[in-house]
Biotite code that builds the C-alpha atoms (Angstrom):
import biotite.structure as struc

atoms = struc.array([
    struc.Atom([-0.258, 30.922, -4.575], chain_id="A", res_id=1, res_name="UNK", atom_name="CA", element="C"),
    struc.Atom([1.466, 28.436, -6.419], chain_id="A", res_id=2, res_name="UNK", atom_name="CA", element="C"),
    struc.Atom([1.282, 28.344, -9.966], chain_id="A", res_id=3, res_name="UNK", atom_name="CA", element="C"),
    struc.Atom([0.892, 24.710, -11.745], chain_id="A", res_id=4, res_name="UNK", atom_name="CA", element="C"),
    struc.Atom([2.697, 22.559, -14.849], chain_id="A", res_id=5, res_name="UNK", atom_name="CA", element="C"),
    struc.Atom([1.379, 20.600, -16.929], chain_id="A", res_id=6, res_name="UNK", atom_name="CA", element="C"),
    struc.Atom([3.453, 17.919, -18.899], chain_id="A", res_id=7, res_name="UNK", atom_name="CA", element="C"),
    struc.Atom([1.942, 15.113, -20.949], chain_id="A", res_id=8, res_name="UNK", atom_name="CA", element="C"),
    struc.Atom([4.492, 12.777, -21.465], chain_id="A", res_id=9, res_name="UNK", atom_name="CA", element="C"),
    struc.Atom([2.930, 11.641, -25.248], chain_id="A", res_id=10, res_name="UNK", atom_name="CA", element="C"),
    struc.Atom([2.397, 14.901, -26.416], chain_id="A", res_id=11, res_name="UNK", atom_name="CA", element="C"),
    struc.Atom([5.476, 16.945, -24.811], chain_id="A", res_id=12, res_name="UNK", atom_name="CA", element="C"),
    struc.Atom([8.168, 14.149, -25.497], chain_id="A", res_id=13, res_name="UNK", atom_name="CA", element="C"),
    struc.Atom([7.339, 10.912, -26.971], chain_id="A", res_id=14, res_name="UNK", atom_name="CA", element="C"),
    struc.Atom([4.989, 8.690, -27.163], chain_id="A", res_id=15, res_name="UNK", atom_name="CA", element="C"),
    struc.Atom([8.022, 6.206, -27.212], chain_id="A", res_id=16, res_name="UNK", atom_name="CA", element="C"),
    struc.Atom([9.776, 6.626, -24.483], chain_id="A", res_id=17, res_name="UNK", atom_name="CA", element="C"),
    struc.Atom([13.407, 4.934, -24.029], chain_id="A", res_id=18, res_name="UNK", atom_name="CA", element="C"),
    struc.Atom([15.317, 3.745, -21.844], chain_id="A", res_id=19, res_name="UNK", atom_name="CA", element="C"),
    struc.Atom([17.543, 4.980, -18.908], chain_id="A", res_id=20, res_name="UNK", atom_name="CA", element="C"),
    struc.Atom([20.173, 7.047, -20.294], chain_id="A", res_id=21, res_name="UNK", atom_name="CA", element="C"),
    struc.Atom([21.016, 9.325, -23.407], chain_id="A", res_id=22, res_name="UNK", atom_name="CA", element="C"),
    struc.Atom([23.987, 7.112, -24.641], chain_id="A", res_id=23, res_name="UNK", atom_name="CA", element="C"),
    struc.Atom([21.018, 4.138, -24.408], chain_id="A", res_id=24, res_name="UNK", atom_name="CA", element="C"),
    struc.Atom([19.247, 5.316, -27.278], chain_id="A", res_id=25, res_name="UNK", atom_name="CA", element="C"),
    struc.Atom([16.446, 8.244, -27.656], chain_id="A", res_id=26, res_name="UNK", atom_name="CA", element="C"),
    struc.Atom([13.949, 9.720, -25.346], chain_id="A", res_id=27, res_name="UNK", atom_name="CA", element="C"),
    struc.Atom([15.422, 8.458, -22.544], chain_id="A", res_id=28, res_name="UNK", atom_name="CA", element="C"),
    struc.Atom([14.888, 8.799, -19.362], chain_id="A", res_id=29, res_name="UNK", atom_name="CA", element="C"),
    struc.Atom([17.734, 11.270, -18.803], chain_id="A", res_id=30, res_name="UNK", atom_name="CA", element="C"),
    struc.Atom([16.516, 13.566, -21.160], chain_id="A", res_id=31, res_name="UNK", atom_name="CA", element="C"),
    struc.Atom([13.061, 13.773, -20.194], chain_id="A", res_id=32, res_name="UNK", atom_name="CA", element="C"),
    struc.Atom([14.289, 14.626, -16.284], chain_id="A", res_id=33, res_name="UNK", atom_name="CA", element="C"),
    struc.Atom([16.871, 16.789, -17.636], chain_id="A", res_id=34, res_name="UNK", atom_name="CA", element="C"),
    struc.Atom([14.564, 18.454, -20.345], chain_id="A", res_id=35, res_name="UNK", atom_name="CA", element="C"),
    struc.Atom([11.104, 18.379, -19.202], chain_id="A", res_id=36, res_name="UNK", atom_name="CA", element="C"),
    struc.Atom([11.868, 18.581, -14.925], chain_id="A", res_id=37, res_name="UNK", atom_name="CA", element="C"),
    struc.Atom([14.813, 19.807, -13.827], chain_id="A", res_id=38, res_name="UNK", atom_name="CA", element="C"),
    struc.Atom([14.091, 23.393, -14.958], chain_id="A", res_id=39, res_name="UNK", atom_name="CA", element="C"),
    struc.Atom([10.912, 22.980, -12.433], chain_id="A", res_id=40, res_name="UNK", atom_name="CA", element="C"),
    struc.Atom([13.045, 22.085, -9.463], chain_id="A", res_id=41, res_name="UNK", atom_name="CA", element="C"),
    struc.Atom([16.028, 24.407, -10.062], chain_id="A", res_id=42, res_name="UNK", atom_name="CA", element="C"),
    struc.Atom([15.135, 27.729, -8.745], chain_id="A", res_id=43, res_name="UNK", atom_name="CA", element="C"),
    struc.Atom([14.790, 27.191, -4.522], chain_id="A", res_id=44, res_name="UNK", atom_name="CA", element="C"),
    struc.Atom([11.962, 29.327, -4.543], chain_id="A", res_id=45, res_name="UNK", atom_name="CA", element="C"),
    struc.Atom([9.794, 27.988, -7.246], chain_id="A", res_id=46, res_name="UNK", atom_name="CA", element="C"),
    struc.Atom([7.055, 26.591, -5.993], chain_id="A", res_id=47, res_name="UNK", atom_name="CA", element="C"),
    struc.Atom([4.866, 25.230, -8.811], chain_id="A", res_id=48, res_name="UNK", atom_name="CA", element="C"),
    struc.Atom([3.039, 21.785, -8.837], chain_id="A", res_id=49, res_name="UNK", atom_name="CA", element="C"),
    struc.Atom([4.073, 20.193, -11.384], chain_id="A", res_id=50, res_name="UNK", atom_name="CA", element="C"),
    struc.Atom([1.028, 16.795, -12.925], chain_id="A", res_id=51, res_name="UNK", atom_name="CA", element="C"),
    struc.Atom([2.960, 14.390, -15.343], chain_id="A", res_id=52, res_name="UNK", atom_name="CA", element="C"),
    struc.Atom([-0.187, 12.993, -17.461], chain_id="A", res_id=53, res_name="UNK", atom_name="CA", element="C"),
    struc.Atom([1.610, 9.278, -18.264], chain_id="A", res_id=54, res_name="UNK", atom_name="CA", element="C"),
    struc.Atom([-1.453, 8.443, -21.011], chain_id="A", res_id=55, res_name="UNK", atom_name="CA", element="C"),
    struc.Atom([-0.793, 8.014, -24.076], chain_id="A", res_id=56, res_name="UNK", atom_name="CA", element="C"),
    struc.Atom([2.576, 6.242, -24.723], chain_id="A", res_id=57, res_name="UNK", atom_name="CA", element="C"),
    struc.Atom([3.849, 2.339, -26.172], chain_id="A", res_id=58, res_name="UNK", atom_name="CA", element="C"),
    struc.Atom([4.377, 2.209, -21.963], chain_id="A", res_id=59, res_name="UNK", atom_name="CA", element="C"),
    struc.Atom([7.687, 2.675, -19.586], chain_id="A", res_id=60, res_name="UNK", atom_name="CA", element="C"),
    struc.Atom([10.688, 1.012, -19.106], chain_id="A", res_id=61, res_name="UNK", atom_name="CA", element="C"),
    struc.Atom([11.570, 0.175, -15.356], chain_id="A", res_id=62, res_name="UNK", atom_name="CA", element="C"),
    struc.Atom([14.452, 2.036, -16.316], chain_id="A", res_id=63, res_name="UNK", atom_name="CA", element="C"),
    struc.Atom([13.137, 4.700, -17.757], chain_id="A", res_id=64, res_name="UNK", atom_name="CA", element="C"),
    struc.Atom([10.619, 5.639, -14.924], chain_id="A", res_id=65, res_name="UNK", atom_name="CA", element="C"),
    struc.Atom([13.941, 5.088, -11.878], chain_id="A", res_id=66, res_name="UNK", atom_name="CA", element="C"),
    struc.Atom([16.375, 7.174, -14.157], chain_id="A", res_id=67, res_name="UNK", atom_name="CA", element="C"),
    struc.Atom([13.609, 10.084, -14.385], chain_id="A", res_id=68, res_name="UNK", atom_name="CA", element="C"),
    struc.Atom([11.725, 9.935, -10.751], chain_id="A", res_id=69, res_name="UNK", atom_name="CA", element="C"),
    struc.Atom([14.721, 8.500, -8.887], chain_id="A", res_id=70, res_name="UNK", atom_name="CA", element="C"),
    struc.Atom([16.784, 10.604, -10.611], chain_id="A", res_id=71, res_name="UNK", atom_name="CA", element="C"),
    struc.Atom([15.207, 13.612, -9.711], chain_id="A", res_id=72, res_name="UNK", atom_name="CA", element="C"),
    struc.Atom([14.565, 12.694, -6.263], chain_id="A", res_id=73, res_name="UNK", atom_name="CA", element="C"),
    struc.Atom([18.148, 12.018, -5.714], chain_id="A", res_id=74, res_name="UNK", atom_name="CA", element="C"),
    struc.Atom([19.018, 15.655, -7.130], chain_id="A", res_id=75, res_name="UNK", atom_name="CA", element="C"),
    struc.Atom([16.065, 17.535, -4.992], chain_id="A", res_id=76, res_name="UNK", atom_name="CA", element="C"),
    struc.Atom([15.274, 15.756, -2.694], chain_id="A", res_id=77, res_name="UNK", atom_name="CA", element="C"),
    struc.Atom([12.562, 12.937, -2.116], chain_id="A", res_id=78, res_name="UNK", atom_name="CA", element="C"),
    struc.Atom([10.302, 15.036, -0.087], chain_id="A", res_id=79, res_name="UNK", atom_name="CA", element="C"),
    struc.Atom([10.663, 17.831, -2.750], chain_id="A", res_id=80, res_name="UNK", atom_name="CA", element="C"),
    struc.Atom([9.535, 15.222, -5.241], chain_id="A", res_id=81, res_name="UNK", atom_name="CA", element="C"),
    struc.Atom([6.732, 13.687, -3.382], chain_id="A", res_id=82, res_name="UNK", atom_name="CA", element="C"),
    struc.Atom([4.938, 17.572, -2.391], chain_id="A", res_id=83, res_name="UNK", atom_name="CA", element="C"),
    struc.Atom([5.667, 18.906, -5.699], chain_id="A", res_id=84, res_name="UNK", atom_name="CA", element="C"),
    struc.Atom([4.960, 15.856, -8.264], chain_id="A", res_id=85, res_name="UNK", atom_name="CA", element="C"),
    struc.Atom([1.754, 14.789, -9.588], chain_id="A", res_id=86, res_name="UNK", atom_name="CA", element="C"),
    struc.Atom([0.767, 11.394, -11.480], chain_id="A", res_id=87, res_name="UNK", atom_name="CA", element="C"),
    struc.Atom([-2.139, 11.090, -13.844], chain_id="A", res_id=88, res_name="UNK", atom_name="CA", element="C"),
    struc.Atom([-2.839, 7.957, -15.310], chain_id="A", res_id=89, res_name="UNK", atom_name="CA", element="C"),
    struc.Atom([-6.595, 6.346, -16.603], chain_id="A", res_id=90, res_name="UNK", atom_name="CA", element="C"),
    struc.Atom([-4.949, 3.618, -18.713], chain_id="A", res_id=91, res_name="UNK", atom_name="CA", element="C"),
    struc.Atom([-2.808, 2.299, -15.762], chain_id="A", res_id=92, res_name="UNK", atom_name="CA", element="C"),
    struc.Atom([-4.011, 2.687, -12.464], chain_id="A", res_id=93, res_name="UNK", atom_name="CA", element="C"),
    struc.Atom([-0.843, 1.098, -10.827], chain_id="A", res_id=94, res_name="UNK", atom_name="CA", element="C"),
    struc.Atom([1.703, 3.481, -12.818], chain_id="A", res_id=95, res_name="UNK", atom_name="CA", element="C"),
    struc.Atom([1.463, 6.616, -10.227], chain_id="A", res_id=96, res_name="UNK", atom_name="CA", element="C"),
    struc.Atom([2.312, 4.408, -7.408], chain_id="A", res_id=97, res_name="UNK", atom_name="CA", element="C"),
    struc.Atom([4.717, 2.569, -9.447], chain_id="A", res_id=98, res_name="UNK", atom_name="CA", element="C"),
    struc.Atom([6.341, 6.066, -9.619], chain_id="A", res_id=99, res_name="UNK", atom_name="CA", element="C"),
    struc.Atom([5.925, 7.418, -5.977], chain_id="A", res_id=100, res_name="UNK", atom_name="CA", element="C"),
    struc.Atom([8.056, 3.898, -4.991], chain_id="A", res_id=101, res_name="UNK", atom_name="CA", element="C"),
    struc.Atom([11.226, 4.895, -7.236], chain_id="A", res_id=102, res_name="UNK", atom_name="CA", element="C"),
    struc.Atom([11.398, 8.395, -5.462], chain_id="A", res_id=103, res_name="UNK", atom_name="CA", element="C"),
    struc.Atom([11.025, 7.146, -2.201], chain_id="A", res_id=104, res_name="UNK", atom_name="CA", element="C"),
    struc.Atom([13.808, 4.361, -2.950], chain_id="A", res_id=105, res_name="UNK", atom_name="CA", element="C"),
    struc.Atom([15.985, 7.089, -4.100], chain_id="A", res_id=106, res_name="UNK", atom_name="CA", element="C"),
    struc.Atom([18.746, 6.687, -1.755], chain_id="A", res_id=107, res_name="UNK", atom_name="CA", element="C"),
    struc.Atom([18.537, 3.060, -1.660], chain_id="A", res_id=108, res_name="UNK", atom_name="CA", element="C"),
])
């Protein structure tokens, strides 16, 4: 059975987060896919869900949110992304699907 991740973006990284790359500034989105999500995705045979609570910050940068969930999905694999990725957000209901759209544009 799979085993499952939590990462709340607030309390695990900032509750400031940047914009798309390292050389843009801090907590970008770079870091956070490089930090927080990549480690997740790198073994072929880890399996784990992985819910990315988005509460709690100043808000995203359009940048920020392609850089990190395009990103990733360009590296793994959108499918990967989509079965494996999970978005929780009660302050903004449109966020998770705001999300989902980056990583299926990935290759776009």
């Amino acid at each position: 059975m799979a085993n499952s991740v939590l990462i709340n973006v607030a309390r695990d990284f900032s509750v400031t987060p940047g914009a798309r790359y390292r050389s843009d500034g801090d907590h970008s989105g770079q870091e956070f896919r490089e930090t927080f999500l990549e480690q997740h995705f790198e073994e072929s045979t880890c399996k784990d869900r992985i819910t990315i609570v988005l509460d709690g910050t100043s808000g995203f940068a359009t940048s920020f949110l392609e850089e990190t969930f395009g990103g990733l999905a360009r590296k793994f694999g959108k499918d990967t992304c989509l079965k494996r990725l999970e978005f929780v957000s009660d302050e903004d209901s449109l966020l998770p699907d705001e999300i989902i759209s980056y990583i299926e544009r990935c290759d776009e």
